[in-house]
C-alpha positions as CSV (number, residue, x, y, z in Angstrom):
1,X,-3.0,9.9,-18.9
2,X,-0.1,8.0,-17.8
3,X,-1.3,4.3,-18.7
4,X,1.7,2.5,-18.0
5,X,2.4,4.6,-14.2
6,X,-1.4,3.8,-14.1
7,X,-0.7,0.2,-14.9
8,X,2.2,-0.7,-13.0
9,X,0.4,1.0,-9.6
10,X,-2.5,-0.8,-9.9
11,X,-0.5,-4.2,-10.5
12,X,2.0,-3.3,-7.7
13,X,-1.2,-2.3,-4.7
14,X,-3.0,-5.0,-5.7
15,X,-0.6,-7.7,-5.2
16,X,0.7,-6.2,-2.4
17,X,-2.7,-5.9,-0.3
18,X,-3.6,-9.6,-1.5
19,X,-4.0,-11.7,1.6
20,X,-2.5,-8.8,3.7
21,X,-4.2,-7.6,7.4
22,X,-6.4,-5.5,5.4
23,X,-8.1,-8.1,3.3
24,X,-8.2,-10.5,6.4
25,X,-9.7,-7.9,8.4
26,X,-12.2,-6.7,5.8
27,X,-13.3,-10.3,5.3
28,X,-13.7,-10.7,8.9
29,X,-15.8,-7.9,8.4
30,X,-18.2,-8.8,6.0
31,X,-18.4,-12.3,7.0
32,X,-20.1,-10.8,10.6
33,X,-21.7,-8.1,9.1
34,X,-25.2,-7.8,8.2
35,X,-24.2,-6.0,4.5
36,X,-21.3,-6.6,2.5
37,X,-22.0,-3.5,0.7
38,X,-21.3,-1.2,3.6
39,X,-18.1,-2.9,4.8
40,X,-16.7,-2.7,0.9
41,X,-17.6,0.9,1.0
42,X,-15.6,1.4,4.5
43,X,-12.6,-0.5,3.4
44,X,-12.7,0.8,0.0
45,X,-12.9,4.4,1.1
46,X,-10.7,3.7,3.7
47,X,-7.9,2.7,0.4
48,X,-8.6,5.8,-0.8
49,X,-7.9,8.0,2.3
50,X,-4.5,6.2,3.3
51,X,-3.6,6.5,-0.9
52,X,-4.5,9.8,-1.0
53,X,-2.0,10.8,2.4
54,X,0.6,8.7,0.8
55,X,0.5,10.7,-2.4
56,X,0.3,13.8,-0.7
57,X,3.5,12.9,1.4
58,X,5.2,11.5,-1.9
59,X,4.8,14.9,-3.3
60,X,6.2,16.9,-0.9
61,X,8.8,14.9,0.4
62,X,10.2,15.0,-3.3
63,X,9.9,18.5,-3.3
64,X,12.7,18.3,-0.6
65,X,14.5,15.2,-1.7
66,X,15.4,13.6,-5.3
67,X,13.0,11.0,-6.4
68,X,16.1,9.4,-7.2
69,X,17.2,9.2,-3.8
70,X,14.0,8.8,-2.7
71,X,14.0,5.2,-4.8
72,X,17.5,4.2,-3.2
73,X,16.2,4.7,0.3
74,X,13.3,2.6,-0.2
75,X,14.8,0.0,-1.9
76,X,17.8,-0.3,0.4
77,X,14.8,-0.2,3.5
78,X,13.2,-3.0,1.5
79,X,16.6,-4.8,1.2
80,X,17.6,-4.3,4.8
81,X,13.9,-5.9,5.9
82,X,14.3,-8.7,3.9
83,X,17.4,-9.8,5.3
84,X,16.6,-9.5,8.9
85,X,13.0,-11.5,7.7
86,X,15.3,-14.1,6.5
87,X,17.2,-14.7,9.0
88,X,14.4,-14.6,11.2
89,X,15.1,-11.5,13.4
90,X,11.6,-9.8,12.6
């Protein structure tokens, strides 16, 4: 296994879903519901079903495209978005 890709996901979802919609919503959720338990297994599920389709699409779109380019085109998307979030256009 593939400790450090294992690491560096886990470190990169997590602090990317903390305080995002999801966690508000699932929160929300629990906070009104009558067992915590259920709504953790909804939202966690839930995790694992959009992870699993984003895998699945990571695979075969790099079966058609380099993962190198692949890495460009995300990071100049995440470039692009954060200059039109500074500047206060999103």
């Amino acid at each position: 296994m593939d400790w450090k890709l294992f690491a560096s996901t886990f470190v990169a979802i997590f602090v990317a879903e903390v305080g995002d919609k999801t966690q508000l919503a699932t929160l929300s959720l629990a906070a009104g519901g009558s067992s915590r338990w259920v709504v953790f297994a909804g939202s966690a599920l839930a995790l694992v079903a959009t992870s699993a389709i984003a895998v699945l699409l990571g695979e075969a779109v790099s079966q058609v495209i380099s993962p190198l380019w692949l890495r460009r085109g995300a990071g100049v998307v995440f470039l692009v978005l954060g200059v039109i979030f500074l500047l206060g256009r999103g």
